[in-house]
C-alpha positions as CSV (number, residue, x, y, z in Angstrom):
1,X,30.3,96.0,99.3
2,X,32.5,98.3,100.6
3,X,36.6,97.7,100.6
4,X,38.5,100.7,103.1
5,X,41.7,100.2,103.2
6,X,44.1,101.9,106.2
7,X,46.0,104.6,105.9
8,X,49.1,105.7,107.9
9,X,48.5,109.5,107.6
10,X,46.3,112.2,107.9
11,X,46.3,115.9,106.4
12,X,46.6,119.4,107.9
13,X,46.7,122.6,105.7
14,X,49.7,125.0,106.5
15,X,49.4,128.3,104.0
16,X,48.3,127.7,100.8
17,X,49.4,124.2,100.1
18,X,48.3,120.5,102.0
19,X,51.2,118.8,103.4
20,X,50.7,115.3,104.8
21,X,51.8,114.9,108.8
22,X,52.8,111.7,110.3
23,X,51.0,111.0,113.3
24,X,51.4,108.2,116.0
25,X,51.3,104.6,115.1
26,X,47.6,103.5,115.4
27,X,46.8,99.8,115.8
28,X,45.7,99.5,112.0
29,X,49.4,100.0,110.9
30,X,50.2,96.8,111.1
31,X,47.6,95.7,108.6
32,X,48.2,98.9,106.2
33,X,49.3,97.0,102.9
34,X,45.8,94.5,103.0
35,X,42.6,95.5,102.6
36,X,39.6,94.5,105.6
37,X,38.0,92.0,103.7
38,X,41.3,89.6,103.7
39,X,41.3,89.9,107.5
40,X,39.2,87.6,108.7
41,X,39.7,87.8,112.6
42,X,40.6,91.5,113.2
43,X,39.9,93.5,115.7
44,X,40.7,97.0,114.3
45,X,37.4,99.7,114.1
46,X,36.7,102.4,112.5
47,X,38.1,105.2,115.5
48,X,41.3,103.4,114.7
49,X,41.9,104.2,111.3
50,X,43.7,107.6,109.8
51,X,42.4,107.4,106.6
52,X,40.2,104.7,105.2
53,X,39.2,104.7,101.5
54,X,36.5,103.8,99.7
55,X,37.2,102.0,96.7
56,X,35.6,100.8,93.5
57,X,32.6,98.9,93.8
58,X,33.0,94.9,93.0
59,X,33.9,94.6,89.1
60,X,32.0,92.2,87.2
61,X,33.8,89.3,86.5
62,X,32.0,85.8,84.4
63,X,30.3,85.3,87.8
64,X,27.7,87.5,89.1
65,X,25.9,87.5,92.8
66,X,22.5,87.7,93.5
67,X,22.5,90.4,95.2
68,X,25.4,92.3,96.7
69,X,25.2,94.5,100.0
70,X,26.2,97.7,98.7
71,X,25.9,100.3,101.9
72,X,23.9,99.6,104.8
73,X,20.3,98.0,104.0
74,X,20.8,98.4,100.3
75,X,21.2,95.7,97.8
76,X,22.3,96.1,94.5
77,X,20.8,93.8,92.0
78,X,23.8,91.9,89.8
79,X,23.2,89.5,86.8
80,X,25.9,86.3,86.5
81,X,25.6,83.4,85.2
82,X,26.6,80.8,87.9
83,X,27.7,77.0,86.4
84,X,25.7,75.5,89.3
85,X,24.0,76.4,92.4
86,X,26.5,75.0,94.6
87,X,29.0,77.9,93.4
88,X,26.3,80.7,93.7
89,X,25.8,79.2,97.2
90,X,29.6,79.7,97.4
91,X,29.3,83.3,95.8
92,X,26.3,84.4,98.7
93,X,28.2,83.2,101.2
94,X,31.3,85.0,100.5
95,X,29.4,88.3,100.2
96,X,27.7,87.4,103.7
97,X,31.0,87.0,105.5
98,X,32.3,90.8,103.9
99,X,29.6,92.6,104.8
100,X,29.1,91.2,108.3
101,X,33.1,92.2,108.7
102,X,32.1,95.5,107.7
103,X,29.5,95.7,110.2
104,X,31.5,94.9,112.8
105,X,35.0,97.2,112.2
106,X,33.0,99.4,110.4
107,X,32.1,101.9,114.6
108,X,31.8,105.2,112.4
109,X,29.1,106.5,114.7
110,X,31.0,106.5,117.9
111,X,34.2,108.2,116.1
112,X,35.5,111.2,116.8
113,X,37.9,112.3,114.2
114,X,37.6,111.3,110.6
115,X,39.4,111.6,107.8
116,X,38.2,110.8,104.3
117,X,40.3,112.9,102.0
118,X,41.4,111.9,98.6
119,X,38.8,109.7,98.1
120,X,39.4,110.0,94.2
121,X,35.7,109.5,94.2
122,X,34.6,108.3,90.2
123,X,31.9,106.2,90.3
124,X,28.1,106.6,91.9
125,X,29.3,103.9,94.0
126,X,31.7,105.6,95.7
127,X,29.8,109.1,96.3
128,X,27.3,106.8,97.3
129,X,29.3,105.0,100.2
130,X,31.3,108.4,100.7
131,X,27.5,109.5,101.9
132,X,26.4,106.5,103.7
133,X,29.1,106.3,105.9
134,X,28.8,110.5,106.6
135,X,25.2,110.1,107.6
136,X,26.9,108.2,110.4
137,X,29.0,110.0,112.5
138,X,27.1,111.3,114.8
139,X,29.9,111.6,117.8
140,X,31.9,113.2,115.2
141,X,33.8,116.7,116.7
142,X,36.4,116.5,113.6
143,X,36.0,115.8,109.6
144,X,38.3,116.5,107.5
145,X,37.3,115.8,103.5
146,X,39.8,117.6,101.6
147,X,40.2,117.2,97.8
148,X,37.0,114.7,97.2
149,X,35.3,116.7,94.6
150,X,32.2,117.6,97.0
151,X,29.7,120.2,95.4
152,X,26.8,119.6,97.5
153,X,26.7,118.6,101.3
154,X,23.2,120.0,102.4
155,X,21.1,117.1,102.7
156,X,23.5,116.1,106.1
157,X,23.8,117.0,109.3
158,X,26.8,116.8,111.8
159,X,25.3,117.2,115.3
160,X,28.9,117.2,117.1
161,X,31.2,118.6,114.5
162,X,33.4,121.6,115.8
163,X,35.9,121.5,113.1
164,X,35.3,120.7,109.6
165,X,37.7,120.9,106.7
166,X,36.7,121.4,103.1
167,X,39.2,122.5,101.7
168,X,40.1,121.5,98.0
169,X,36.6,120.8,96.7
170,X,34.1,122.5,94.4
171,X,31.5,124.3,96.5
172,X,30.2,127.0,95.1
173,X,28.1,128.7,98.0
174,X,27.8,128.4,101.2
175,X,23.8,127.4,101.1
176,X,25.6,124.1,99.8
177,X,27.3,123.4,103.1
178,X,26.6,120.6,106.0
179,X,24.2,121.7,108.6
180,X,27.1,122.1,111.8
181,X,25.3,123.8,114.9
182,X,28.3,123.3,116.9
183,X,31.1,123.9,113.9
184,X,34.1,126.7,115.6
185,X,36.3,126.1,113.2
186,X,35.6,125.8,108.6
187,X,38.1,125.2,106.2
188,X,37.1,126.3,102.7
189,X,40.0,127.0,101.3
190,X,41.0,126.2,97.6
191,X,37.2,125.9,96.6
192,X,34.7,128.2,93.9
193,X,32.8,130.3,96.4
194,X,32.1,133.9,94.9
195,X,29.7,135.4,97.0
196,X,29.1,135.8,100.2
197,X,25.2,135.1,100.4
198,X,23.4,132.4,102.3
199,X,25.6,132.8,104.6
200,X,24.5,129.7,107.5
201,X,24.3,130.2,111.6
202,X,27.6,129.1,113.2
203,X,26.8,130.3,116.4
204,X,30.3,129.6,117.7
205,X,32.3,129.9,114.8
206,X,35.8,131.5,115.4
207,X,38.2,130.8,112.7
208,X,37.6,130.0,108.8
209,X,39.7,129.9,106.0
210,X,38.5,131.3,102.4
211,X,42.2,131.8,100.5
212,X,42.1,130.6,96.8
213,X,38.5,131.2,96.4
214,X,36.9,133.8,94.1
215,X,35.0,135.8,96.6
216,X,38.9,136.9,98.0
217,X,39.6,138.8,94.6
218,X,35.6,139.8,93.9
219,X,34.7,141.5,97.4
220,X,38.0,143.1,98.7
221,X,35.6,143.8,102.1
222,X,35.4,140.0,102.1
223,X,36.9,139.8,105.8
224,X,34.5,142.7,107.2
225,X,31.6,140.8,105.8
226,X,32.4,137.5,107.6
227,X,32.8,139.7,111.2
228,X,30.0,141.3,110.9
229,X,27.9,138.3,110.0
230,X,29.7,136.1,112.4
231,X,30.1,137.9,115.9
232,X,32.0,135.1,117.4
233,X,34.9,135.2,114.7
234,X,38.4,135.9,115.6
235,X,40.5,134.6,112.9
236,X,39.8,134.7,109.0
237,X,42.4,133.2,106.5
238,X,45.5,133.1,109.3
239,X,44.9,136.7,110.2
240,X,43.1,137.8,113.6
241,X,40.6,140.5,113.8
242,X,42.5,144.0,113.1
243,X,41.6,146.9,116.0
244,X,41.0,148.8,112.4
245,X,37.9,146.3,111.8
246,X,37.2,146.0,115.4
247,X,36.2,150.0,114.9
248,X,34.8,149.2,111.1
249,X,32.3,147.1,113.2
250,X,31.4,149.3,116.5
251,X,30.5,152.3,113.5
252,X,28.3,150.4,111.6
């Protein structure tokens, strides 16, 4: 069982530090200090939220479920010792009634933007849901997932994705990296890339961002690299294409 609970901002980078930027009110402010599972006639889907988080799975308590609906079609096993049927009756029920709520709110594959930073991810649970709900955002055109400790995102695909931001994590090549056909803009900034192999096929990819990784310091040709390999790029860290590496590139 998953519990997301809405959040009033969303992150953009600016230099070499994230600063958090207040957006418009969505319609999930006005339920931002509850969590979905205590609402039990809202309206409010996933396109509506700025950042949802996914918390810790259920703690066990003296009671324990018979099964509880973790992500999607799987069920968890969970040993309690229930004082009667009656109350594991109760208990079922209860954990019914959550995870049809969640089915319902829970539109991630019609979304457009999504933002999952922060997700303070400690528990298999949580990298577990974290990856559920990613296999489903198919309509997706913007992810941001910025500080979530990510190492490995290569097993996923984000058909729509223009503009994905990294930033903050620990990947430590590119081979590691989402499968985006469509990506224009990457941020990787802040992460442990040191080498500039495997380098994917953005097709369309015009701006990334690599400041605060190793491969800035180890290959000072970094930024020639990256235009050659990518002849759609215009814009690496901030800086636009130089008319010095414009004639780098016709020479070689």
């Amino acid at each position: 069982m998953s519990v997301i609970k809405p959040n009033i901002k969303i992150t953009k980078h600016s230099s070499n530090r994230v600063e958090a930027a207040n957006f418009e009110k969505l319609p999930s402010y006005q339920y931002r200090h509850v969590n979905w599972s205590d609402l039990k006639e809202m309206n409010i889907t996933g396109p509506n939220l700025k950042g949802p988080r996914i918390r810790a799975a259920p703690s066990l308590k003296d009671k324990e479920f018979a099964h509880i609906p973790e992500a999607s079609a799987n069920y968890q096993p969970h040993i309690y010792n229930f004082s009667s049927q009656q109350e594991r009756r109760v208990a079922n029920r209860e954990v019914k009634e959550v995870q049809q709520l969640k089915n319902k709110v829970e539109d991630w594959e019609n979304v457009v933007k999504v933002n999952l930073s922060y997700q303070e991810i400690g528990g298999q649970f949580q990298r577990h849901m974290l990856t559920a709900t990613l296999k489903k955002l198919l309509r997706c055109e913007t992810l941001i997932l910025i500080d979530n400790r990510l190492t490995d995102l290569s097993g996923l695909t984000f058909p729509c994705v223009k503009e994905l931001n990294l930033s903050l994590n620990i990947f430590t090549s590119f081979k590691d990296l989402p499968k985006c056909p469509r990506i224009r803009v990457l941020n990787l900034t802040g992460n442990k890339i040191s080498e500039l192999n495997n380098l994917p096929k953005f097709s369309d990819l015009t701006e990334i961002r690599l400041k605060n990784n190793p491969v800035v310091w180890i290959l000072p040709n970094y930024r020639q690299i990256l235009f050659s390999k990518f002849p759609t790029l215009l814009i690496v860290d901030g800086l636009s294409r130089t008319e010095t590496e414009k004639l780098q590139l016709q020479n070689d």
